[in-house]
C-alpha positions in Angstrom: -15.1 0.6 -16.9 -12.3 -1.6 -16.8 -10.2 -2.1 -13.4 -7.2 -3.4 -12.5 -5.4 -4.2 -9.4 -1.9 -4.9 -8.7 0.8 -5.5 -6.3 4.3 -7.1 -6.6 6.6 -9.2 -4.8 10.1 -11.3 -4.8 10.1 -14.8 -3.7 10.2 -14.0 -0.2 7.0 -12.5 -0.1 5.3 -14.7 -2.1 3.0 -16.7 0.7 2.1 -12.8 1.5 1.4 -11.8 -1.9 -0.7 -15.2 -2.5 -2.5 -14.7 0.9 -3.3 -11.0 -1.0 -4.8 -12.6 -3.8 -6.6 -15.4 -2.1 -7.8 -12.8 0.1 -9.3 -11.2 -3.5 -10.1 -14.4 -5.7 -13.9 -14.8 -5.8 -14.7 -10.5 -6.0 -12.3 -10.1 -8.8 -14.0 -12.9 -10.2 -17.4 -11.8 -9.7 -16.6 -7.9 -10.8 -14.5 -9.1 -13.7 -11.5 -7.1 -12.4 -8.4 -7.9 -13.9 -5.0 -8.8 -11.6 -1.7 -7.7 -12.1 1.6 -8.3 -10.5 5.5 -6.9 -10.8 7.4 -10.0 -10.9 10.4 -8.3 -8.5 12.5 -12.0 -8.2 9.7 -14.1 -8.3 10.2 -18.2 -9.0 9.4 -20.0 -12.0 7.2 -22.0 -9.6 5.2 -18.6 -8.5 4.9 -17.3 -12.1 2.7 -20.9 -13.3 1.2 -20.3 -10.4 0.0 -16.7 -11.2 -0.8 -17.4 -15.0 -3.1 -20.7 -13.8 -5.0 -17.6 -11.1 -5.0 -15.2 -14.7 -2.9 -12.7 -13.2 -0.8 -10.2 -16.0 2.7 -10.7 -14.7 5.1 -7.3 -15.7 9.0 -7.4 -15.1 9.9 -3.8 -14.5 13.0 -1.6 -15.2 14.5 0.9 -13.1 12.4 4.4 -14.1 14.7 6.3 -12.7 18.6 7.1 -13.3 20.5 5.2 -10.7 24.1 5.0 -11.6 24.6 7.8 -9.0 23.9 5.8 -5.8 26.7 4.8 -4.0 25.7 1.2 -3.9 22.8 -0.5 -6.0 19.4 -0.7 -4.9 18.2 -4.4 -4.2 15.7 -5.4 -6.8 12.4 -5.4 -4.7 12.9 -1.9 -4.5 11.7 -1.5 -8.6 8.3 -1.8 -6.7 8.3 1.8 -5.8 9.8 3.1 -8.9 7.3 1.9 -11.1 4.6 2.3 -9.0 3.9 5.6 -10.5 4.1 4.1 -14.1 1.7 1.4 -13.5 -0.6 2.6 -16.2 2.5 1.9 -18.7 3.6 -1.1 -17.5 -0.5 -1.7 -17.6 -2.0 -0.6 -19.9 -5.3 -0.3 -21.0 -7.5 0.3 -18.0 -9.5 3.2 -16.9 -9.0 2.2 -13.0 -6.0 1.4 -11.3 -5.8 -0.2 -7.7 -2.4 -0.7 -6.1 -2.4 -3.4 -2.6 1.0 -3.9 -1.2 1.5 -7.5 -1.4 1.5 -7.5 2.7 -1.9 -6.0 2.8 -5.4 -8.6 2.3 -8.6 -7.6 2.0 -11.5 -8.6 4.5 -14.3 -6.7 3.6 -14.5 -5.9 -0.4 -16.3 -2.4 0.7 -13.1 -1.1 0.6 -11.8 -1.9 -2.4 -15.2 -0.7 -4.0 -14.6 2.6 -1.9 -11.1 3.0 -3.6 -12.6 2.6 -7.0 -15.8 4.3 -6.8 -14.4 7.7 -5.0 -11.2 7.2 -7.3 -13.7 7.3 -10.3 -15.6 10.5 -8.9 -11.9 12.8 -7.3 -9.0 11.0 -10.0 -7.1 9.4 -6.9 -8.1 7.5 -3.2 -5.6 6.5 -0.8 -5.9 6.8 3.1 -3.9 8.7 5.7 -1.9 7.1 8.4 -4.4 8.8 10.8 -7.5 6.7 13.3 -7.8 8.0 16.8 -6.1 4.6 17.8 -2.9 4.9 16.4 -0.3 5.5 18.8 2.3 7.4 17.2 0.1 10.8 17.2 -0.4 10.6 21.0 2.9 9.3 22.5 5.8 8.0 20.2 8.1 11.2 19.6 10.3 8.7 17.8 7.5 8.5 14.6 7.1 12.1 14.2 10.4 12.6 14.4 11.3 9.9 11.5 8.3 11.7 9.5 10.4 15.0 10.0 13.3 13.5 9.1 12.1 11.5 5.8 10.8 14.8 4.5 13.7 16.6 5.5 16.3 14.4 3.5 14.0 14.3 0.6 13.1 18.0 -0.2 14.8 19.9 3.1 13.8 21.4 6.0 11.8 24.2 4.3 9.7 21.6 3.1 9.8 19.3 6.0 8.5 22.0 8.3 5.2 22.0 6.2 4.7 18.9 5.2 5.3 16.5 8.1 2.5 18.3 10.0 0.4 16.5 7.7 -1.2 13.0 8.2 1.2 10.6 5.9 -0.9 9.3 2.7 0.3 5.5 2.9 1.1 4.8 -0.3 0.4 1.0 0.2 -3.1 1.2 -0.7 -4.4 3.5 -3.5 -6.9 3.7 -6.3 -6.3 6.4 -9.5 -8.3 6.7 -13.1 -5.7 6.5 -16.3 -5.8 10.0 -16.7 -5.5 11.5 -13.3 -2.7 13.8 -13.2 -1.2 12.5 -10.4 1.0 10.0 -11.9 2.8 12.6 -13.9 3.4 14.8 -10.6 3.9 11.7 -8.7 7.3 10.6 -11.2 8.2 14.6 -11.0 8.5 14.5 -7.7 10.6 11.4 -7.1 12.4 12.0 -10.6 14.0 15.3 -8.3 14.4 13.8 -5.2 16.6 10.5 -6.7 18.5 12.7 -8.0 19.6 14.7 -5.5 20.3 11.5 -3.0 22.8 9.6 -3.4 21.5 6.2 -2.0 18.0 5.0 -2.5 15.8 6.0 0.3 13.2 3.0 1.3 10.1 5.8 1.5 11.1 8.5 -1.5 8.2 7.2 -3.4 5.8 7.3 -0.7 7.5 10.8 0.2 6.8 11.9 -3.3 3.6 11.0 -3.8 3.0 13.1 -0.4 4.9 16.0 -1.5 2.8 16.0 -4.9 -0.7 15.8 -3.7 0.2 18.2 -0.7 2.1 20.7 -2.4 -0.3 21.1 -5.2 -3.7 21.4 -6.1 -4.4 17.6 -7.2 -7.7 16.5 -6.0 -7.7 13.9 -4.2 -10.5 11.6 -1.8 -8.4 10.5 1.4 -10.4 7.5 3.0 -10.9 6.4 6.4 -8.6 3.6 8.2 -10.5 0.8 7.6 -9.3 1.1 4.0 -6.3 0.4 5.1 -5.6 -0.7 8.3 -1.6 -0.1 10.1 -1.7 -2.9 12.2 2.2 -1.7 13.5 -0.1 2.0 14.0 -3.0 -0.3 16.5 -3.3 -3.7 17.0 -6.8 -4.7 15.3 -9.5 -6.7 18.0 -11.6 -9.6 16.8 -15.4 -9.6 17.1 -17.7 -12.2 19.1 -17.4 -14.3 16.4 -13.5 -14.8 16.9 -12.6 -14.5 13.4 -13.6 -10.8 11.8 -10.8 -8.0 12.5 -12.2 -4.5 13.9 -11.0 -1.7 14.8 -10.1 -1.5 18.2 -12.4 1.5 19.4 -16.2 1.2 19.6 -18.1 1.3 17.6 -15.9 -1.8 16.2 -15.6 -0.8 12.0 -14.9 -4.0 10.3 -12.0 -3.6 8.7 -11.6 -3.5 4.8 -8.0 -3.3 4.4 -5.5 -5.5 6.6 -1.9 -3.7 6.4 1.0 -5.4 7.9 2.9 -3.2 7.4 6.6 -2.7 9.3 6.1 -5.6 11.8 6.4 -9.6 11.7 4.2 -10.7 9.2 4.2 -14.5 10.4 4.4 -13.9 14.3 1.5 -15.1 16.6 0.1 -11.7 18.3 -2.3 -11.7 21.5 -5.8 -10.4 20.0 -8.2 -9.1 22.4 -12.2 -9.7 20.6 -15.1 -7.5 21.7 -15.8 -9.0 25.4 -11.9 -9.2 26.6 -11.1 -12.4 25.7 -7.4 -13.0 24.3 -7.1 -14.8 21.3 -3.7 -15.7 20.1 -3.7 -15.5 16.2 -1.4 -14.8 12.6 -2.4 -11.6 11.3 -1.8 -12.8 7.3 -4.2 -14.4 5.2 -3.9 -18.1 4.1 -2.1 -18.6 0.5 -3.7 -19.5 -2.7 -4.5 -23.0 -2.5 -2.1 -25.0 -5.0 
């Protein structure tokens, strides 16, 4: 079966997005897994760079009708309007796998998690949910913004249900070409982008929620080494000072490193497995050129 994974980026994530795919470069290789990436601003400079890796570079529209926002979305933003039409703007593949470009993989058990329960339930991704994340024991602040998101996307009605839910990150996912989700996925944010007048950063990932929540898609959610929130908890680092875990015993290597919604290039104090404070960069080094 072939398999494809993707991401995108605009010049200023570029040293993420190559960190991504250096992160990726000798399993893709070995499993013959194709690469794609939305060009969202990229340089002329990037784009050699990806052809010379034998990535399949897309340019994508706007999917949706935007004329009605009070001011334009930035570009980037295509990312999550043609994240539900991947298999269009890539077609020919019987997996999908999206990795936001500020996520890198550690341990390729992940990725082959994604694909394999993807392949056997139509659609993986992984809840915001580890009994290390803060925000479900003490920050009134995130479940209030989860409320909220909900709320100005499909109303309170809606919002009462569905932000008692774990949030499905859609950051890191994994669908088969004919999994019904996509179409329910566009549905969904086709209804709320039209009823907003600005774009909203998370209506896709709201959407996705809403469709998979609401209805009766099946769906394999995957535990958070798939897809590790380091702004949710801080990884550790085992004996060995370089592998990410999680930060509860019994120590799960991660899959998945997210950095999602915190400094991507910022040195961070990293405890390992005995105590010991290492100061380290979270991201993976970029492609070589």
């Amino acid at each position: 079966m072939k398999t494809i994974i993707i991401s995108g980026a605009d010049t200023g994530y570029w040293s993420l997005l190559s960190g991504m795919l250096h992160s990726i470069e000798h399993d893709v290789r070995r499993e013959s897994i194709s690469v794609g990436v939305l060009d969202l601003g990229l340089a002329p400079e990037h784009l050699s760079l990806l052809r010379t890796f034998g990535a399949t570079v897309v340019t994508p529209e706007w999917d949706f009708p935007i004329t009605h926002f009070r001011v334009p979305p930035a570009n980037y933003l295509k990312a999550m309007t043609a994240r539900p039409f991947l298999t269009r703007y890539f077609p020919g593949y019987d997996t999908y796998v999206w990795l936001d470009a500020d996520c890198w993989v550690q341990d390729w058990k992940a990725i082959a998690l994604l694909i394999s329960t993807a392949r056997e339930k139509e659609f993986s991704i992984v809840a915001e949910v580890h009994r290390s994340y803060v925000p479900f024991f003490r920050n009134v602040a995130y479940l209030q913004w989860l409320y909220g998101s909900f709320r100005l996307c499909y109303g309170e009605n809606v919002a009462n249900t569905l932000s008692h839910f774990p949030l499905l990150n859609s950051g890191v996912f994994a669908s088969v070409r004919d999994a019904p989700h996509w179409s329910h996925w566009q549905s969904h944010l086709a209804g709320i982008l039209k009823q907003t007048n600005e774009f909203y950063h998370f209506s896709e990932q709201v959407a996705l929620n809403g469709a998979i929540r609401q209805g009766t898609l099946t769906t394999a959610i995957l535990p958070a080494y798939c897809n590790w929130m380091c702004n949710r908890a801080m990884p550790i680092l085992a004996l060995d000072g370089k592998t990410f875990t999680e930060p509860e015993p019994p120590y799960v290597t991660l899959g998945v490193v997210h950095l999602a919604a915190i400094s991507k290039t910022e040195q961070y104090s990293i405890l390992d497995h005995a105590g010991k404070t290492h100061r380290r960069v979270l991201t993976y080094p970029p492609l070589p050129i």
